[in-house]
N, C-alpha and C positions, 0 to 999 in steps of 0.2 A: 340839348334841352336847355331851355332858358333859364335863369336864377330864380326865376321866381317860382318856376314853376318845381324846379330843384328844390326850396325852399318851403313851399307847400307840400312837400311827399314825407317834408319830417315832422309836420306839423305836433302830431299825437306825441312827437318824443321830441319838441322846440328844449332851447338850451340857451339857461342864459348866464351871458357871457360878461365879466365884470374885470374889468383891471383897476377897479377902484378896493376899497377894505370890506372888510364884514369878512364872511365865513363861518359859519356853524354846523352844526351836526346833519346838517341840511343841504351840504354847501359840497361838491366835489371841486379840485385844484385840477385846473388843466398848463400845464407846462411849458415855456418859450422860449427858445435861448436862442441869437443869433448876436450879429453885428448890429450894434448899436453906434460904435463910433468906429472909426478907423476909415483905410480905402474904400470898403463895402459897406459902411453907414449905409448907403440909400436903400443897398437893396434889404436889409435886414428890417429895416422901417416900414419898406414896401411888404414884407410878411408879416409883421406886427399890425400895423395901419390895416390891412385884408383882416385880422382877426377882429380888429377892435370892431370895423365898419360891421360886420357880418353879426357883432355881439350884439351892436345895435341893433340891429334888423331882426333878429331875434328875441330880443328883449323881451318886446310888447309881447310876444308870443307864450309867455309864462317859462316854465321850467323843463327839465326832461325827467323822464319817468324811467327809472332802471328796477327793473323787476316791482313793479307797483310803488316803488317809493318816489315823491317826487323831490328833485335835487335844483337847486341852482349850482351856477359852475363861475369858479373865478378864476381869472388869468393871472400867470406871474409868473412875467416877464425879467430872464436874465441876460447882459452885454456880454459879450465873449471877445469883441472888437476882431475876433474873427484868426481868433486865435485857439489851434487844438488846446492847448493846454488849459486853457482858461475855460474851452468847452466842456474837461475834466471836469475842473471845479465847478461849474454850472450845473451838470450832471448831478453831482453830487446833492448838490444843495438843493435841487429842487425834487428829486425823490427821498431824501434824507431829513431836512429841513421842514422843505414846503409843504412835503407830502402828497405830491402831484400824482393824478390816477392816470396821466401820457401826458407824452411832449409833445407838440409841434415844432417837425424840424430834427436837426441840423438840416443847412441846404448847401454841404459840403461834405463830400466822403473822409476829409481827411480830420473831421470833426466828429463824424454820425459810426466809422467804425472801431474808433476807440473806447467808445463809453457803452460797449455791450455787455460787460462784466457787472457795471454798475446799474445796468438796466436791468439785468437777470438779477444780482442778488436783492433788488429792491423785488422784484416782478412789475415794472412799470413800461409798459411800451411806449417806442417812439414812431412817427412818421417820418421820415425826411421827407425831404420835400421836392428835393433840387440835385442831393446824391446819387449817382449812376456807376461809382465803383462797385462790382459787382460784392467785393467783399463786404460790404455795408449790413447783408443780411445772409447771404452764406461765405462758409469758411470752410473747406476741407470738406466740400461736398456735404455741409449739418448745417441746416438752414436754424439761424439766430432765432430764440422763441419771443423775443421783445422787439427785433428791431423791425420794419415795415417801410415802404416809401410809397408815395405816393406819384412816383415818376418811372418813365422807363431806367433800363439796365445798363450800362453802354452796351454788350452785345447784341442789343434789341435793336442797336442801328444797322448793324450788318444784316441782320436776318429780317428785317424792314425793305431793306436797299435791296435783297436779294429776291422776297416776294413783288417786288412794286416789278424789279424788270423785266422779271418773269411774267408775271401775271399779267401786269401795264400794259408795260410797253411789248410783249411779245418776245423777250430777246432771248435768245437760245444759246448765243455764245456772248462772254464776258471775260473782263479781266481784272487782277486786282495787284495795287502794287501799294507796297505797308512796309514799316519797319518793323522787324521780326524783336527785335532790340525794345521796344515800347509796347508796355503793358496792355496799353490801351488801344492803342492800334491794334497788334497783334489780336486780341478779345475780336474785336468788331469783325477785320481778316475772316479769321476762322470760323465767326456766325454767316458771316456773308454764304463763305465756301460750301459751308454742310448744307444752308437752307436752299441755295442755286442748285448743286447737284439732284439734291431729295426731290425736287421739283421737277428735274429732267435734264436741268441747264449742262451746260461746259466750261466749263474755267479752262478759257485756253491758253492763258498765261498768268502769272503769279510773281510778280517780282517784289526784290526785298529794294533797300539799300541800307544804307549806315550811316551815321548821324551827322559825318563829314561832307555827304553827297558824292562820296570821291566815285561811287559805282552807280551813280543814280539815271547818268547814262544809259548805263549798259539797261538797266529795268527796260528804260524807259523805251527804248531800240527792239528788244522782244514783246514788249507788247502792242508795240506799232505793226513789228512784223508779223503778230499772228492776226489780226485785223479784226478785234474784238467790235460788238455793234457798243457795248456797255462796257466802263471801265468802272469800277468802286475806288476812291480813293481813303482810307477810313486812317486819315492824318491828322495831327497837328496843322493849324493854319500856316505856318512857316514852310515846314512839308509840303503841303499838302499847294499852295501856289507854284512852288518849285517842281513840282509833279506834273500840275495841271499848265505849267506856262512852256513845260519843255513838251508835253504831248502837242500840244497846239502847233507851237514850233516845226515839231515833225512830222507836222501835216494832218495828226489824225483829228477827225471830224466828226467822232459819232458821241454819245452822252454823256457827261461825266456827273456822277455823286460822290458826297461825301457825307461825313460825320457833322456835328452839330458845328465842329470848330471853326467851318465854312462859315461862319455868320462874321467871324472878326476879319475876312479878309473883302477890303472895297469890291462891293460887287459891280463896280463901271471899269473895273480893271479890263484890257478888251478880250485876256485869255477865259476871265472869267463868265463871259456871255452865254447865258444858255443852259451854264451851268446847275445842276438840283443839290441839293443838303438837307437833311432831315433834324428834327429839332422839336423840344416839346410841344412848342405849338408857334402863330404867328400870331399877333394882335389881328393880321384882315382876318382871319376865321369868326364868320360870322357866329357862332356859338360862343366867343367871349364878347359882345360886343354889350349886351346890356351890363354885365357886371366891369368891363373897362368903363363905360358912361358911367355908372353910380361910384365909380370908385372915383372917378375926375370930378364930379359933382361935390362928394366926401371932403376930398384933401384937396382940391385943386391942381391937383399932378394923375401924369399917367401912372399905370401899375406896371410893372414889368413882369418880365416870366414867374419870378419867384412868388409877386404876388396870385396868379391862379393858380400855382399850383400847391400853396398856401391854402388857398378856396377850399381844392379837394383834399386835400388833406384834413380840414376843420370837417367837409362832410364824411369823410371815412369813420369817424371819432362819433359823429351823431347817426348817423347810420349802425355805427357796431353798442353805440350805448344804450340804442333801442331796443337790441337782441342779447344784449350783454345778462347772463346769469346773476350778476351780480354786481357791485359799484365798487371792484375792487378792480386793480391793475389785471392782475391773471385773470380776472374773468373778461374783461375787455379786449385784453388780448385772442385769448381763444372764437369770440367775436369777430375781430379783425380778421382773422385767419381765415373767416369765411364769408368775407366781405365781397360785395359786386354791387356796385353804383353805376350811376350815368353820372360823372362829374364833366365838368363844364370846359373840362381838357380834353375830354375823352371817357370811354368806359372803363374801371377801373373792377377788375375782378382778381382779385387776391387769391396769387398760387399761393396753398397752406404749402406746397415743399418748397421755396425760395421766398417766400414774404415782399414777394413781386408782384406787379402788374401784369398777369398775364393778357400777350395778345394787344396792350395800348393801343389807341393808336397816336402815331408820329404825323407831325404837320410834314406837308412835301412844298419845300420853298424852291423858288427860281431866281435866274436872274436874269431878270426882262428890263429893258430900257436904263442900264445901269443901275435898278435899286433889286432887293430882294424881296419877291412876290410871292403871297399864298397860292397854292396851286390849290391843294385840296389837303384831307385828313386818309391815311393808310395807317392798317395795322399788319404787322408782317401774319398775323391769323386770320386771313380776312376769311368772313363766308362762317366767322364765329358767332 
């Protein structure tokens, strides 16, 4: 769905968006905290600059209507330079201080799961935006009642990878080789595994190795010999080249996927030809492409990832303030929790038991002609 036409469905409950002063009884605080300076300056700016742009566009539109009262909304905006600790005290002060009814953001798990104490005792929810540690919104199997994202899970890559080569491409037998040792690999592994088999599939090999590669051999030797059509690789880029450049190696020929981390490794590499990676989305998907033009128009710069999903995130927030009981965080929340949009990522339907996206879908990237190409958009629920 186009922005515009995204943008017209909230008309009756528009929002407007100020990071300038004022605020009164009239006025709800909407919440921001990222990297403003440091290594990740740009991209924190790129989710700021997405809210400011969208405030505009909203503006003309008058105010939003929460339970018949009409409100304007003002932004404010805190630097964290992209630092947890500093993401604490940002927390703090804008539920505390500010008195913000949600945040947009963290778009870093190791940001977005430490400040859920302070979400809960304010009751003020957050979106992340860009966090995919799965702890971010549950914990010990009790899904967070404030915290929310606006992105897939990491496990959503494995159980993505496992529908697409099932359903896709046809394949019946598969393999996967992860480090049992890494959080994150291992999460994705074990989505892969469960969603191939439930589907019909064979995992007819499974190798580990260790962080030294001293056994990365041997993986790599069993899963050539069981003669998988699909291999999952759900690595770190480092990994995850070393995996894919000793399969090649040993001759094997048939598909490889990986996790998003495949984006940091040169895709003209020659092992990497041909190869797929899943990722929130790519810029050629034609469903970002009017709000990438208006955002180039805006600021003169492309947006990057962070900025759509920024996007949806701002429309999660105007979507649930429409249904919202009340102009208060817990009632916002409880909103949230029963959210389903078309955002411009993807459709974004809020499991109330994980404060997830269920179903996403994930961009299917390639690598054609040495660069990395949009194939198409999958959600590991297709047929939802």
């Amino acid at each position: 769905m186009r922005l515009r036409a995204i943008l017209a469905s909230f008309l009756a409950v528009t929002l407007l968006l100020s990071c300038g002063g004022g605020g009164g009884a009239d006025t709800l605080r909407l919440g921001w905290f990222g990297p403003l300076t440091g290594d990740r300056a740009a991209e924190g700016l790129n989710e700021l600059n997405t809210v400011r742009m969208l405030a505009d566009e909203i503006n003309r539109a008058g105010g939003v209507t929460v339970s018949g009262t009409a409100y304007t909304l003002k932004v404010i905006a805190v630097d964290t330079a992209g630092d947890p600790l500093k993401a604490l005290d940002a927390a703090r002060r804008l539920v505390n201080r500010d008195k913000v009814i949600a945040i947009i953001g963290p778009d870093s798990s190791n940001s977005a799961i430490p400040i859920a104490p302070i979400l809960e005792q304010a009751m003020v929810p957050s979106i992340a935006t860009a966090a995919t540690n799965p702890k971010v919104t549950v914990v010990d199997g009790t899904v967070k009642p404030y915290n929310f994202r606006a992105c897939f899970a990491d496990p959503d890559q494995g159980a993505t990878a496992a529908a697409y080569a099932y359903l896709v491409e046809g394949v019946r037998r598969a393999a996967v080789i992860h480090d049992p040792g890494d959080e994150y690999s291992k999460g994705m592994r074990d989505a892969f595994v469960e969603t191939f088999i439930r589907l019909g599939g064979t995992v007819v090999a499974d190798g580990t190795f260790s962080p030294d590669h001293a056994d990365l051999g041997s993986a790599i030797g069993s899963v050539v010999a069981a003669r998988p059509r699909f291999l999952f690789v759900p690595c770190l880029a480092d990994d995850a080249l070393a995996i894919v450049t000793g399969m090649r190696e040993a001759g094997y020929g048939g598909t490889v996927m990986g996790g998003r981390d495949f984006r940091r490794i040169p895709a003209d590499l020659p092992a990497m030809a041909g190869s797929f990676y899943l990722d929130h989305l790519h810029p050629g998907d034609p469903d970002l492409l009017e709000f990438r033009d208006r955002y180039l128009e805006r600021w003169g710069s492309e947006s990057g990832t962070v900025g759509f999903l920024a996007h949806d995130a701002v429309m999660l927030v105007l979507d649930a303030l429409k249904r919202s009981e009340g102009a208060t965080g817990e009632a916002l929340a409880a909103a949230l929790s029963a959210s389903d949009i078309q955002g411009i990522t993807g459709r974004i339907r809020i499991d109330p038991a994980t404060h997830d996206p269920s179903g996403k879908d994930l961009a299917v990237i390639q690598s054609v002609d040495g660069t990395y190409a949009f194939k198409r958009k999958y959600s590991p629920e297709p047929g939802r």
